[in-house]
C-alpha positions in Angstrom: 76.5 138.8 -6.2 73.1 136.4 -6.3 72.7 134.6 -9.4 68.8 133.8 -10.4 67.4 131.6 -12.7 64.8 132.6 -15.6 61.8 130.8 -15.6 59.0 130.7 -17.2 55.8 132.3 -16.0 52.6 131.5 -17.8 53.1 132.8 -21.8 56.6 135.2 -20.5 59.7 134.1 -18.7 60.4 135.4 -14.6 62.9 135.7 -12.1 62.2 135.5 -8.8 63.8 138.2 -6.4 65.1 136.6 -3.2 63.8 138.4 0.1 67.1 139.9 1.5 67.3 141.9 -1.7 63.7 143.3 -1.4 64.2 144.2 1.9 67.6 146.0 1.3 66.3 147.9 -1.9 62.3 148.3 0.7 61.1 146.8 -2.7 57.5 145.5 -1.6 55.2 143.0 -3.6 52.9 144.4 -6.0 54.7 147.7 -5.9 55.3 149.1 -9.6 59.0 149.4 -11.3 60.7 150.9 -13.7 62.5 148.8 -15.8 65.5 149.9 -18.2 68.2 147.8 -20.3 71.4 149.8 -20.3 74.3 147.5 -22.2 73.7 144.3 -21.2 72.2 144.9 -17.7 68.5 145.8 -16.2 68.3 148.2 -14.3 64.8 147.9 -11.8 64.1 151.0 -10.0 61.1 152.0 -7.8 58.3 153.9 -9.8 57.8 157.5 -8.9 54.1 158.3 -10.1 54.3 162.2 -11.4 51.4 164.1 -9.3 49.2 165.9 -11.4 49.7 169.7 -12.0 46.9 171.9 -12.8 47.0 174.8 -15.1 46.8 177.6 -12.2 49.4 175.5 -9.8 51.4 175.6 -13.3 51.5 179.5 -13.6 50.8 180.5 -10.8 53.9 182.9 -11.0 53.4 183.9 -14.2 52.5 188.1 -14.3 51.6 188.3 -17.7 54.2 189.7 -19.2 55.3 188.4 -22.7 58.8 186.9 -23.4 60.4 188.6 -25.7 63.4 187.0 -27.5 65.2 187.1 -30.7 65.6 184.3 -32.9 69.2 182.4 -32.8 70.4 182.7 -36.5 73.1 179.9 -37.2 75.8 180.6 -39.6 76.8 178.1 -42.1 79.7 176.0 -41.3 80.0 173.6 -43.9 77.6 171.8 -46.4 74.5 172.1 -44.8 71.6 173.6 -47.4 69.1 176.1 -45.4 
């Protein structure tokens, strides 16, 4: 385990990554991350930019055909007020 210190970097507070840690995760500088709190931990993780789908790529399968289906109907268990 490496232990870092926060610091503060202009108006927010840093922590500096040390290299052998970029270089195992092939983090580089600059490069964007995602950044999650799960508990008490943060979880960094490289960001994946989504490509941009157009409408056509996005159907291309679809024949035309309409889906038909029937509506779920949920029977009352308890309480609830419909």
């Amino acid at each position: 385990m490496t232990t870092v210190t926060l610091n503060k970097w202009g108006n927010s507070t840093g922590i500096r990554i040390p290299k052998t840690i970029l270089d195992t995760l092939e983090f580089k500088q600059g490069e964007q991350l995602d950044m999650n709190v799960s508990g008490n931990e943060v979880i960094l993780k490289k960001h994946v930019k989504q490509s941009q789908v157009t409408i056509e790529e996005l159907f291309h399968e679809y024949n035309g055909d309409i889906f038909q289906a029937q509506p779920f109907v949920f029977e009352q268990t308890g309480n609830e007020k419909w």
